[in-house]
Backbone as a ProteinNet text record, in pm:
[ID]
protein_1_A
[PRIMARY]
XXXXXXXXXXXXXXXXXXXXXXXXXXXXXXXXXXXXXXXXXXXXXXXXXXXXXXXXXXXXXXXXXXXXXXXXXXXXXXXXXXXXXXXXXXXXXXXXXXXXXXXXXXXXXXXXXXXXXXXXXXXXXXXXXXXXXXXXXXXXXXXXXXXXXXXXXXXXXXXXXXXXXXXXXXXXXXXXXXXXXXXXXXXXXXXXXXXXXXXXXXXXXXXXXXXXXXXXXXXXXXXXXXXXXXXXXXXXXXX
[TERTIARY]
1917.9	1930.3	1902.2	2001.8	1942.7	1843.1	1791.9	1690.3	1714	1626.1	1666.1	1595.3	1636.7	1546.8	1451.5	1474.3	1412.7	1325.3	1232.2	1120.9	1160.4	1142.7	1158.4	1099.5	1156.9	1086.7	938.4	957.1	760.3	679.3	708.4	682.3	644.8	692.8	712.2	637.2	648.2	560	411.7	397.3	233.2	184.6	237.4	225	179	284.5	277.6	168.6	102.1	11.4	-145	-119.5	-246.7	-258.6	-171	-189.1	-186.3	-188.9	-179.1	-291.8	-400.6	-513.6	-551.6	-673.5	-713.7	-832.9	-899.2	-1005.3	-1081.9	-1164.7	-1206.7	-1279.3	-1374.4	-1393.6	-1302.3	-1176.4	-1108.8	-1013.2	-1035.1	-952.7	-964.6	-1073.5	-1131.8	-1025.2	-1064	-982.9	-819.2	-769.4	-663.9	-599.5	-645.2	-717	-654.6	-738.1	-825.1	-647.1	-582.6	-462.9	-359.3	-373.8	-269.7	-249.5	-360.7	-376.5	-388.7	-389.4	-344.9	-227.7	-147.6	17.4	57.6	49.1	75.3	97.5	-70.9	-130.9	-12	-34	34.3	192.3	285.9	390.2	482	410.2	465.8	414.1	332	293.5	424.5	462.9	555.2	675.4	683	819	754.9	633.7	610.5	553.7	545	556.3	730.3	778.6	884.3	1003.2	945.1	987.2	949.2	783	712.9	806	807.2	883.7	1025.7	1101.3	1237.9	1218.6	1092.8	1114	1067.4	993.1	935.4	1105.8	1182.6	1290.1	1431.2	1414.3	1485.2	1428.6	1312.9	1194.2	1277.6	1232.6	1242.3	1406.5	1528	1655.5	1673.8	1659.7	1696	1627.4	1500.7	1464.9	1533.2	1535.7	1640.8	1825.9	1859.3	1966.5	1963.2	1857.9	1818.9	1820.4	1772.7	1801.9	1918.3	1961.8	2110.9	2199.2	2219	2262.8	2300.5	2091.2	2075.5	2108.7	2115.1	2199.6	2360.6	2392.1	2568.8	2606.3	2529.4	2568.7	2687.2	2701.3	2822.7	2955.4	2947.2	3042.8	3112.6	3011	2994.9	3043.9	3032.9	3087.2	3171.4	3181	3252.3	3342.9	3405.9	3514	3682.7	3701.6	3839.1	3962.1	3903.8	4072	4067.4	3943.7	3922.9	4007.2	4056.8	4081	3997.6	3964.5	3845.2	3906.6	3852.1	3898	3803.3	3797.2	3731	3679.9	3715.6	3657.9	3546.6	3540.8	3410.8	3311.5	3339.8	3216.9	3063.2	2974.8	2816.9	2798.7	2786.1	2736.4	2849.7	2823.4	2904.1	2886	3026.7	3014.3	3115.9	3059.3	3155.4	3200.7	3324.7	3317.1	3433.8	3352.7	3451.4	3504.2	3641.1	3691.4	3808.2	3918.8	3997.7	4069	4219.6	4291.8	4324.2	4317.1	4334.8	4236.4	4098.7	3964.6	4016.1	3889.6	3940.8	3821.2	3724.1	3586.2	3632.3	3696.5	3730.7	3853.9	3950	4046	3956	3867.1	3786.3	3711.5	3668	3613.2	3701.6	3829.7	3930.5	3966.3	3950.6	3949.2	3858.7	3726.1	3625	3597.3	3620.1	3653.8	3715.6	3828.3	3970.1	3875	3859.3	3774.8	3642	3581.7	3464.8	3534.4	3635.9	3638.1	3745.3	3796.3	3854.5	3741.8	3676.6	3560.7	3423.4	3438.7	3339.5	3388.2	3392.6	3413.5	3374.4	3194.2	3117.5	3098.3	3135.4	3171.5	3214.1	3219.8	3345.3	3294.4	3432.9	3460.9	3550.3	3497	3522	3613.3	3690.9	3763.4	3781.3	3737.4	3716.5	3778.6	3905.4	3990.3	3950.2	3850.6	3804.9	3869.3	3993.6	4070	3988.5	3952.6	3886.5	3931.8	4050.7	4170.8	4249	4242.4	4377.5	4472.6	4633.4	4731	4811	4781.3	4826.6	4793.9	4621.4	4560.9	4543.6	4553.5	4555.4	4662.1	4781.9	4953	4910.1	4813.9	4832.1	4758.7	4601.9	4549.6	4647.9	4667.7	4775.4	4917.2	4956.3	4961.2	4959	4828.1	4736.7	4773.7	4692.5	4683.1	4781.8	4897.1	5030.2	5062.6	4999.5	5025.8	4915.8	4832.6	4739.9	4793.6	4822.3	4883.6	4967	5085.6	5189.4	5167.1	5045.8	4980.2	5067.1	5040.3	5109.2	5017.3	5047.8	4950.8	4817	4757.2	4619.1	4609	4553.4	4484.5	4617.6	4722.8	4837.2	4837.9	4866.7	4884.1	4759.3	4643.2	4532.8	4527.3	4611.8	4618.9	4753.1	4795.7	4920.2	4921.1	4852.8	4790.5	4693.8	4550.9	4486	4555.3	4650.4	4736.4	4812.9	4864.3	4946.6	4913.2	4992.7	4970.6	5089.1	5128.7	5018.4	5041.3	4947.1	4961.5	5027.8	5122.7	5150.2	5278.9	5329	5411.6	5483.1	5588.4	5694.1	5645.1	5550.3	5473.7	5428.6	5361.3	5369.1	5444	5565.8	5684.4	5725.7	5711.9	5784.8	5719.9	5613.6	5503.2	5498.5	5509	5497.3	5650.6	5702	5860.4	5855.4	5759.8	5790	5687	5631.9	5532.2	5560.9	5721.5	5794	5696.2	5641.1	5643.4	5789.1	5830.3	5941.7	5854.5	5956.8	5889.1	5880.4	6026.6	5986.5	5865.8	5792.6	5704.9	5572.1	5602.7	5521.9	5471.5	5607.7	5630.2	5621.8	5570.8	5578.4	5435.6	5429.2	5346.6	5209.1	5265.7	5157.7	5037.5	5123.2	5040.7	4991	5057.4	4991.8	4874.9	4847.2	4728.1	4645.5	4668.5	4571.4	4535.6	4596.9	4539.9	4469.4	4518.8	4410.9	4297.4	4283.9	4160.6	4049.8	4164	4070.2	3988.8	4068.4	4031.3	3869.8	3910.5	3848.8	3648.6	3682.2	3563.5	3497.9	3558.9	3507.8	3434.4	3530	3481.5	3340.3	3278	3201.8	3083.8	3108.3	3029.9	2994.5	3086.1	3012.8	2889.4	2938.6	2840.3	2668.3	2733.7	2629.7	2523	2587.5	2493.4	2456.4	2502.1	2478.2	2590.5	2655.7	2792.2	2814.1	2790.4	2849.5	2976.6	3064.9	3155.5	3217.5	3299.2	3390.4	3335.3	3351.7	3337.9	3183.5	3170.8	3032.1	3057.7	2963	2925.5	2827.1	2803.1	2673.5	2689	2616.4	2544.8	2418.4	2402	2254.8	2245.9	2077.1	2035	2079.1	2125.8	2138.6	2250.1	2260.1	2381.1	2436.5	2523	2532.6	2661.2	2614.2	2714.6	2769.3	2887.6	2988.7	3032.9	3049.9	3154.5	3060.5	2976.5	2797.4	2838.4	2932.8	2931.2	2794.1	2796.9	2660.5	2535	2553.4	2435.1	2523.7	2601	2693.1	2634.1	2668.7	2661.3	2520.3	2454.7	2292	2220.5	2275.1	2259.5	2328.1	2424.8	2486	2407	2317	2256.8	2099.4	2093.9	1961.3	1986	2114.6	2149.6	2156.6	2169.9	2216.1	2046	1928.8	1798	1738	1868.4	1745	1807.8	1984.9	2040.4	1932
-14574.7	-14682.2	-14627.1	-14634	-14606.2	-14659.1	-14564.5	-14588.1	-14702.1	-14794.5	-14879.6	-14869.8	-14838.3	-14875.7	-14975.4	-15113.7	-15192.6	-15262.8	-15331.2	-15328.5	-15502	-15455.3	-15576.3	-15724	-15809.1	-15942.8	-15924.1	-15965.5	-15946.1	-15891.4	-15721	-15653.1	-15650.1	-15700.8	-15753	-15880.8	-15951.1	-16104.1	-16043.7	-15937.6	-15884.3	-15865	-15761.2	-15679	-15746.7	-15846.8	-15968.1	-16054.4	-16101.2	-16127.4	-16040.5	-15936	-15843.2	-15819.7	-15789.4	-15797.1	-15885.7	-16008.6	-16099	-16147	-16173.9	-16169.1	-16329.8	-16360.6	-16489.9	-16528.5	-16442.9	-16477.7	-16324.4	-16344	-16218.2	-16104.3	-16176.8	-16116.5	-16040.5	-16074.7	-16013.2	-15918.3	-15900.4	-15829.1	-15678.6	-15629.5	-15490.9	-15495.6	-15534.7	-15485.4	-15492.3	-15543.2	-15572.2	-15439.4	-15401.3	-15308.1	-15172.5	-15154	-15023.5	-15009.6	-15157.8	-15137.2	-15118	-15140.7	-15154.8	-14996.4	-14931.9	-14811.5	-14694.3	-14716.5	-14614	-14650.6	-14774.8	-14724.2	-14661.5	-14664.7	-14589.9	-14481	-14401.2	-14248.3	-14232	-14312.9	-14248.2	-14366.8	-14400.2	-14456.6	-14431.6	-14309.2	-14294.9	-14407	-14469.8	-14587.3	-14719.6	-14699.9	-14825.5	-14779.4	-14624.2	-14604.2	-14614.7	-14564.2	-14542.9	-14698.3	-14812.8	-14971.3	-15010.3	-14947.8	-15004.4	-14912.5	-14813.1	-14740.8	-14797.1	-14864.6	-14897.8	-15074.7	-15073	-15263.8	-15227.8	-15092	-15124.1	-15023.1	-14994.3	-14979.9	-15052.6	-15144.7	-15232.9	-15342.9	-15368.3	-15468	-15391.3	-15260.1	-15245.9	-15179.3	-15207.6	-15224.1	-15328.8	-15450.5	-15564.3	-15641.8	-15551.4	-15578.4	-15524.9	-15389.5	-15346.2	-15388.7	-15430.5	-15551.4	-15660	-15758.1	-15867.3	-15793.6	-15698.1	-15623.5	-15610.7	-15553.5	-15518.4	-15666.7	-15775.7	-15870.4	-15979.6	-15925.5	-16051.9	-15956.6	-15790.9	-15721.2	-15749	-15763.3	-15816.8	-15982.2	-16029.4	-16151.4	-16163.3	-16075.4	-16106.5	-15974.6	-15948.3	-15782.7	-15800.6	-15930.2	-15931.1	-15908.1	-16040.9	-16051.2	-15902.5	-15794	-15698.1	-15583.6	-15543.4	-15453.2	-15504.9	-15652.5	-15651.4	-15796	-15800.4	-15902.6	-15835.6	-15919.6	-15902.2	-15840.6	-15893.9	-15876.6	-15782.3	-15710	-15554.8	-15465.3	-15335.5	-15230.6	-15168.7	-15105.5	-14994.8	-14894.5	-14777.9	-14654.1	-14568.2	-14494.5	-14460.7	-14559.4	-14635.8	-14776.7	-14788.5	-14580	-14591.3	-14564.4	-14516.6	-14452.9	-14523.4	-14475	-14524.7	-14543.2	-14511.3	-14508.1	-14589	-14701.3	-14804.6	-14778.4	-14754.5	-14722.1	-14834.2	-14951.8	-15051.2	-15010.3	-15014	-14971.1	-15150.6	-15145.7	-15307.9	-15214	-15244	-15159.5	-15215.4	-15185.9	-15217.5	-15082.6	-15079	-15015.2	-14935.2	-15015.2	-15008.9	-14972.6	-14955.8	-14927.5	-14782.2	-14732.9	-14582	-14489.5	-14555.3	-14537.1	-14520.2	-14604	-14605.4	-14496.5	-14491.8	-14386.2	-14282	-14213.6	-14093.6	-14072.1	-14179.3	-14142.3	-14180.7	-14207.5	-14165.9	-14110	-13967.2	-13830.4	-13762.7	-13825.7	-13779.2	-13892.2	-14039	-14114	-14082.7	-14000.7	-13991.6	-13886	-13779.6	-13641.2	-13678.3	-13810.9	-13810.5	-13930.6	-13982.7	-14047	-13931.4	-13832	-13724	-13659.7	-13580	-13500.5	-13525	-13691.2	-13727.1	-13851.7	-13842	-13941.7	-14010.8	-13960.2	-14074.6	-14160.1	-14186.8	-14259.9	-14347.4	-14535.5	-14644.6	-14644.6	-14654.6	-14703	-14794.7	-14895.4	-15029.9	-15060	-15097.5	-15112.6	-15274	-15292.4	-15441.7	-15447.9	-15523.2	-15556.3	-15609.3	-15610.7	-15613.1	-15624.8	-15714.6	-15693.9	-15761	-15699	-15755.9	-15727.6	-15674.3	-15652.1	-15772.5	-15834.9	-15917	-15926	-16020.8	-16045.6	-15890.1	-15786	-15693.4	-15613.7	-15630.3	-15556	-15681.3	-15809.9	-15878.5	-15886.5	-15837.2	-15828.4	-15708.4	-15619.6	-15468.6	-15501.2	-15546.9	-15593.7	-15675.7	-15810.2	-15877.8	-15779.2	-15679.2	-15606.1	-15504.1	-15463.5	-15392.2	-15466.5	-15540.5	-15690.1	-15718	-15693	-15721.4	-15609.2	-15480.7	-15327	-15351.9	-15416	-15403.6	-15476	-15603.6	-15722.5	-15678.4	-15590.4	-15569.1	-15380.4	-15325	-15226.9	-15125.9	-15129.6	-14994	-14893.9	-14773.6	-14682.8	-14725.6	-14789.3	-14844.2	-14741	-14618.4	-14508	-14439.7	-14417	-14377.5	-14473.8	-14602.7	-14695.4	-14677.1	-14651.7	-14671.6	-14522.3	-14422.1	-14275.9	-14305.2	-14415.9	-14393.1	-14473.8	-14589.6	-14670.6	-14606.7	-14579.3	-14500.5	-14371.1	-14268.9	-14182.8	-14231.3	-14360.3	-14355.5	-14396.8	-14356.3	-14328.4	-14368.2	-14487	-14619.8	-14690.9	-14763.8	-14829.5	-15011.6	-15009.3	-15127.1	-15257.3	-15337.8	-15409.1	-15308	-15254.9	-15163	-15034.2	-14969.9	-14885.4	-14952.8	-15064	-15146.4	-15208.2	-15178.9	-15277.3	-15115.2	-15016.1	-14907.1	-14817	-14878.1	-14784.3	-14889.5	-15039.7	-15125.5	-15090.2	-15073.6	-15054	-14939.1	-14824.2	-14685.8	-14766.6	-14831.1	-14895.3	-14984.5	-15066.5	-15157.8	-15259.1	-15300.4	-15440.6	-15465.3	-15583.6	-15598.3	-15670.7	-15722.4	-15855.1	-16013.2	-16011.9	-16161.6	-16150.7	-16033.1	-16026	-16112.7	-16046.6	-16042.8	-16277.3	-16295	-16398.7	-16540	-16449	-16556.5	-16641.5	-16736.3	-16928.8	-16829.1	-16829.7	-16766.9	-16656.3	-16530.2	-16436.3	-16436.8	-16490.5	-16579.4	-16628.4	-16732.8	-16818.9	-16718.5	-16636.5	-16557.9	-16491.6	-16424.3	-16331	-16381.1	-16490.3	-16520.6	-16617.1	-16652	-16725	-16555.8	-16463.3	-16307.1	-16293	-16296.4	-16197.3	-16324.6	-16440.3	-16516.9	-16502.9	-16501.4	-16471.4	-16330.5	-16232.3	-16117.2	-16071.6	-16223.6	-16224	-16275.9	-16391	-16461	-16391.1	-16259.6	-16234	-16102	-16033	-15947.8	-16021.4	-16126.7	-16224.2	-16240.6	-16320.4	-16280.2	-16162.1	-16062.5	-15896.3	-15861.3	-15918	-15851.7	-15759.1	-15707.9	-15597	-15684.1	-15578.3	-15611.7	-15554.4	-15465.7	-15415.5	-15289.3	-15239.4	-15125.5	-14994.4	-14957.3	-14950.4	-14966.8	-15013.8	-15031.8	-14981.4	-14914.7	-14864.2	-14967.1	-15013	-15055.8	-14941.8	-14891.5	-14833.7	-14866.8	-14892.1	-14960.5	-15081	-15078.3	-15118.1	-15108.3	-14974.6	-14932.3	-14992.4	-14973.3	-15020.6	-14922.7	-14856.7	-14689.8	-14770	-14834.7	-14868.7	-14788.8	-14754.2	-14689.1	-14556.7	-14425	-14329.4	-14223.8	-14284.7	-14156.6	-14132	-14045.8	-14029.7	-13945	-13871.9	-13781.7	-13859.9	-13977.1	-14091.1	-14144.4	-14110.8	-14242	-14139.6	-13980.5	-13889.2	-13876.2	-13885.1	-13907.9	-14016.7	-14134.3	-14264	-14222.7	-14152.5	-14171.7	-14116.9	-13963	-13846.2	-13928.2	-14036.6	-14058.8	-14211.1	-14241	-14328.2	-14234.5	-14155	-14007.8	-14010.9	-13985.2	-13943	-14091	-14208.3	-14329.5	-14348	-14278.7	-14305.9	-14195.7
-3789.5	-3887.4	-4025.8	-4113.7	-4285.7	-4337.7	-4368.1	-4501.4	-4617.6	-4637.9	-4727.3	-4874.7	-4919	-5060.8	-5123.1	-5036.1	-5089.7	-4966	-5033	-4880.3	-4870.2	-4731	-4607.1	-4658.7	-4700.3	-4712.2	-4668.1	-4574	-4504.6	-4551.1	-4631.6	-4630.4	-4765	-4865.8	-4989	-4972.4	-4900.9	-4866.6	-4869.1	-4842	-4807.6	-4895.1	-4944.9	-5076.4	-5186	-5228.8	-5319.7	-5298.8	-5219.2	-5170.2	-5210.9	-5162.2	-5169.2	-5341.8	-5383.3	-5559	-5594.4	-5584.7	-5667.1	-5733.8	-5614	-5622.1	-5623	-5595.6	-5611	-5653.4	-5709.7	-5825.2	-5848.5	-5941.1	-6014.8	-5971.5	-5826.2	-5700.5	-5595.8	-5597.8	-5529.1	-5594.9	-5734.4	-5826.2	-5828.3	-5786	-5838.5	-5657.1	-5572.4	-5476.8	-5490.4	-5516.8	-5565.6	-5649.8	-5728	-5815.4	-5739.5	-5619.8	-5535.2	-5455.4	-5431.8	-5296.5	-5383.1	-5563	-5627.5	-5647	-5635.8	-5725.1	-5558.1	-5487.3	-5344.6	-5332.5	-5289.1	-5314.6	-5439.8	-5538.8	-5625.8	-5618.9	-5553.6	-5558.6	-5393	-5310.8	-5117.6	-5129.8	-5196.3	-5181.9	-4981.6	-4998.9	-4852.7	-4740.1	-4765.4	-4651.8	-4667.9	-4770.3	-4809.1	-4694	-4698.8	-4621.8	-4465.1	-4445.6	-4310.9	-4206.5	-4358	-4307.7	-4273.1	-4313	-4316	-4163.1	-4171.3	-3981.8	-3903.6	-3940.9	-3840.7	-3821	-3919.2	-3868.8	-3807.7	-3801.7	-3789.4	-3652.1	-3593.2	-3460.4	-3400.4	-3446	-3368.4	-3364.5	-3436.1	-3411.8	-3319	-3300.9	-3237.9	-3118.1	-3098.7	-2954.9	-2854.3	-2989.9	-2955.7	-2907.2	-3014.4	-2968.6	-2832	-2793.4	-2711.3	-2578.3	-2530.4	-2479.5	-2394.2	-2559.7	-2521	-2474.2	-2499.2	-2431.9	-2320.5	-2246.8	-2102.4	-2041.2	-2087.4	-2064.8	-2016.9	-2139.5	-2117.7	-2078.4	-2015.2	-1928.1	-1788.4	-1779.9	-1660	-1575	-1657.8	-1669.3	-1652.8	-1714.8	-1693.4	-1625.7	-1493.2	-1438.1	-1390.9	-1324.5	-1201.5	-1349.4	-1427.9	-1526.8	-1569	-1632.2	-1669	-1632.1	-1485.3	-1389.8	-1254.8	-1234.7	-1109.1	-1125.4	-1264.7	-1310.9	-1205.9	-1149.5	-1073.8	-1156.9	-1304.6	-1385.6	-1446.6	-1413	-1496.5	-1414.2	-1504.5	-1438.4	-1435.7	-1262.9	-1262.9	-1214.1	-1269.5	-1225.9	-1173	-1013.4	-945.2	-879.5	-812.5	-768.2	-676.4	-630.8	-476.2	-556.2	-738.9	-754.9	-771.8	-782.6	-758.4	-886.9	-991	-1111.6	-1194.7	-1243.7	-1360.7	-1475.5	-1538.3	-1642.8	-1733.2	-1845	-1875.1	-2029.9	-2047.2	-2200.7	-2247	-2390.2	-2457.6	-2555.2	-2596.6	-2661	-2730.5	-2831.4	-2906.5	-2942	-2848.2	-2883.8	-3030.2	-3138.3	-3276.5	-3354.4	-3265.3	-3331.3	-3336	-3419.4	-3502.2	-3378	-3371.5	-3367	-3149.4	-3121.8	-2973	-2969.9	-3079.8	-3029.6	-3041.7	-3118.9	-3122.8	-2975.6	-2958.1	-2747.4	-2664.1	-2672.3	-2574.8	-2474.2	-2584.8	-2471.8	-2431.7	-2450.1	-2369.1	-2226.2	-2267.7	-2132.5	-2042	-2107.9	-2013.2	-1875	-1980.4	-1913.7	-1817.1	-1882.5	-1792.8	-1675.8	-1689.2	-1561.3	-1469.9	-1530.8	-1460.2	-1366	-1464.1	-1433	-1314.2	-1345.4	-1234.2	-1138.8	-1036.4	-929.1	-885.3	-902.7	-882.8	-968.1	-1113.4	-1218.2	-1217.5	-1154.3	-1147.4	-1311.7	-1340.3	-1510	-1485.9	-1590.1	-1630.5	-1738.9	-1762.3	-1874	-1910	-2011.9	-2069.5	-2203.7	-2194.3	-2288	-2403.9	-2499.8	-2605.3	-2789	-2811.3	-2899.2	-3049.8	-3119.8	-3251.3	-3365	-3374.5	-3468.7	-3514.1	-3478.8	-3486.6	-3396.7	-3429.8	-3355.5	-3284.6	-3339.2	-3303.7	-3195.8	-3215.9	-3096.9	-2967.8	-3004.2	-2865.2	-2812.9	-2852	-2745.4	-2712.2	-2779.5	-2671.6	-2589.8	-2587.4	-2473.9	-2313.6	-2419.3	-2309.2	-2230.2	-2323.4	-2205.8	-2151.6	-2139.3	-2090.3	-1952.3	-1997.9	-1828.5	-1759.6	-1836.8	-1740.4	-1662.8	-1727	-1665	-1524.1	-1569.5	-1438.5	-1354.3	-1410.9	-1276.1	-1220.6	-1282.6	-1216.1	-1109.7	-1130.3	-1054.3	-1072.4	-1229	-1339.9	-1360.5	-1409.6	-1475.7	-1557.9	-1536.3	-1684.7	-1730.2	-1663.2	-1760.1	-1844.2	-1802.7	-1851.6	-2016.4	-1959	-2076.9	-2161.8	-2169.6	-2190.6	-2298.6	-2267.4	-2342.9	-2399.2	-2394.2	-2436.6	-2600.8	-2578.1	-2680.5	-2784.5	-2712.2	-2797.8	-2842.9	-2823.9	-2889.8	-2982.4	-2999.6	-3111.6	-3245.8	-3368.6	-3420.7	-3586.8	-3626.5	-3624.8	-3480.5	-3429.7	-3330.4	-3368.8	-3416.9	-3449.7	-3350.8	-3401.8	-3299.7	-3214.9	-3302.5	-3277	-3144.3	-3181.2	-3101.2	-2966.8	-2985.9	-2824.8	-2722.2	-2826.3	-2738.2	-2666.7	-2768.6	-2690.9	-2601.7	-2595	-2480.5	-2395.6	-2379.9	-2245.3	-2201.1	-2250	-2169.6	-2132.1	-2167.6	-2082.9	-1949.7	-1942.3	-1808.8	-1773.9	-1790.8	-1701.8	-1749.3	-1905.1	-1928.4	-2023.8	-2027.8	-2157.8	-2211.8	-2312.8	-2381.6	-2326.3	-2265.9	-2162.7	-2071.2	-2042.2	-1941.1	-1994.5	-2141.9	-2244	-2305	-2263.8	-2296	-2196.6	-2098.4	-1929.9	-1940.6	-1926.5	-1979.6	-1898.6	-1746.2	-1717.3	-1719.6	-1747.1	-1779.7	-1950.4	-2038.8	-2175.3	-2155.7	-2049.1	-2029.2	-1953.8	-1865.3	-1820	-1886.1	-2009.4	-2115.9	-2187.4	-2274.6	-2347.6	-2301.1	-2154	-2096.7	-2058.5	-2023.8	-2005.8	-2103.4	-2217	-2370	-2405.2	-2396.2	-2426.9	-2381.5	-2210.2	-2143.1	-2233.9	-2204.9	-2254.2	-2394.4	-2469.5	-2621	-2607	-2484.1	-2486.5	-2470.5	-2333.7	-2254.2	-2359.3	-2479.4	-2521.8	-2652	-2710.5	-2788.7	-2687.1	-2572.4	-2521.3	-2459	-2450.4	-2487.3	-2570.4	-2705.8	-2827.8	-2890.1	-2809.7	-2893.3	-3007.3	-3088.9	-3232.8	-3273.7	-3233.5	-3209.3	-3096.5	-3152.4	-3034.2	-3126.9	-3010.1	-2853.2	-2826.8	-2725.6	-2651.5	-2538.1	-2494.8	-2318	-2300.4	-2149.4	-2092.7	-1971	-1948.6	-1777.4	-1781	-1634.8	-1621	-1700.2	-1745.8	-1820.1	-1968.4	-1996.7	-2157.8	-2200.2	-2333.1	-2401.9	-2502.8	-2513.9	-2655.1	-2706.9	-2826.4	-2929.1	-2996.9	-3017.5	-3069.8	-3015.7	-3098.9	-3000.2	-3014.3	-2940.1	-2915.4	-2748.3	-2694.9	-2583.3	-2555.3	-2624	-2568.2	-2539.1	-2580	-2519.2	-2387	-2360.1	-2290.4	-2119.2	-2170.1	-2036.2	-2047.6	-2154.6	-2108.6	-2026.2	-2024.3	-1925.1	-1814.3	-1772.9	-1622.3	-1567.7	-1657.1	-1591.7	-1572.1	-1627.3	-1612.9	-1451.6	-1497.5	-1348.8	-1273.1	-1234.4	-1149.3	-1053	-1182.7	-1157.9	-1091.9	-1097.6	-996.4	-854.9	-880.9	-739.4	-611.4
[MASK]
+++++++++++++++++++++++++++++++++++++++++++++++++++++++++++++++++++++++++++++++++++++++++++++++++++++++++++++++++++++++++++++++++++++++++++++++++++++++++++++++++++++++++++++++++++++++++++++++++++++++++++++++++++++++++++++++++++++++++++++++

């Protein structure tokens, strides 16, 4: 988390407080706390680590929480594509084709659901772009319904380059979606009742954006794989 320059409400609530003073007796002290921050300013910074680990003590916590709460949702949704389906260790990523931050861990997903078998990876259609990235999602979903390549489509999307209308119409047609497929009442309503849940269920974890991993308990927001293979290895050390 960055460094902030300016101190924490509370923190400033104190402060303001302790100098202000409240009568002539309490002034020389006033005085003594005005004149050690001055001389040690470093306590101002080392109050202010101390409050921003204590809140992300406290986030990550309530994470483990509402994890544990939506596990089934999380790792064993029917309309997900999973890849490696015997493996022991869950690995869920929310993600957005069009994110910059998700095409950059791409090809280390690709590799770690290659690389390891005991790995089920989760793929959760996650569109927070706009109208553009929810037709690639929707069909994503039609590639799955219709028991197409996902991971194919899935490298085929995150590879391009812009990823825009034009680019999706011509990568679902190399995977036998068209556009009427695209356009059928039904798989419409299943997409966006999918996209919908998923929007709900990452609000309720906390994801603040793409890409997110959950394994286990943990949660590694954004494209920190090296946290992502540090949680499997530490699921590894409870199987």
């Amino acid at each position: 988390m960055p460094v902030t320059h300016k101190l924490p409400a509370a923190i400033a609530g104190v402060l303001a407080l302790a100098l202000a003073g409240c009568s002539k007796a309490d002034q020389t002290f006033d005085e003594r706390v005005h004149a050690y921050i001055l001389a040690h300013p470093e306590v101002i910074q080392e109050a202010i680590d101390k409050l921003q680990q204590k809140q992300e003590a406290e986030a990550a916590s309530q994470a483990k929480l509402a994890i544990a709460k939506n596990r089934q949702a999380i790792e064993h949704d029917p309309r997900d594509f999973v890849a490696n389906p015997n493996g022991k260790i869950t690995v869920t990523e929310f993600y957005d084709y069009r994110c910059p931050h998700c095409v950059n861990a791409a090809p280390a997903v690709e590799s770690l659901i290659k690389d390891n078998p005991d790995v089920r990876f989760v793929f959760k259609e996650f569109p927070i772009f706009g109208a553009t990235s929810e037709k690639a999602a929707a069909g994503a979903i039609a590639v799955k319904r219709a028991g197409g390549d996902y991971v194919g489509l899935y490298h085929d999307f995150m590879g391009a380059r812009p990823l825009d209308d034009a680019a999706i119409d011509r990568i679902l047609a190399a995977h036998g979606v068209t556009a009427a497929t695209l356009q059928d009442a039904t798989l419409k309503t299943e997409a966006a009742t999918q996209l919908a849940d998923v929007r709900r269920l990452a609000i309720g974890v906390g994801i603040e954006g793409t890409p997110a991993f959950i394994i286990g308990d943990t949660m590694v927001p954004g494209e920190d794989m090296d946290a992502v293979r540090a949680a499997i290895k530490a699921q590894r050390g409870h199987s």
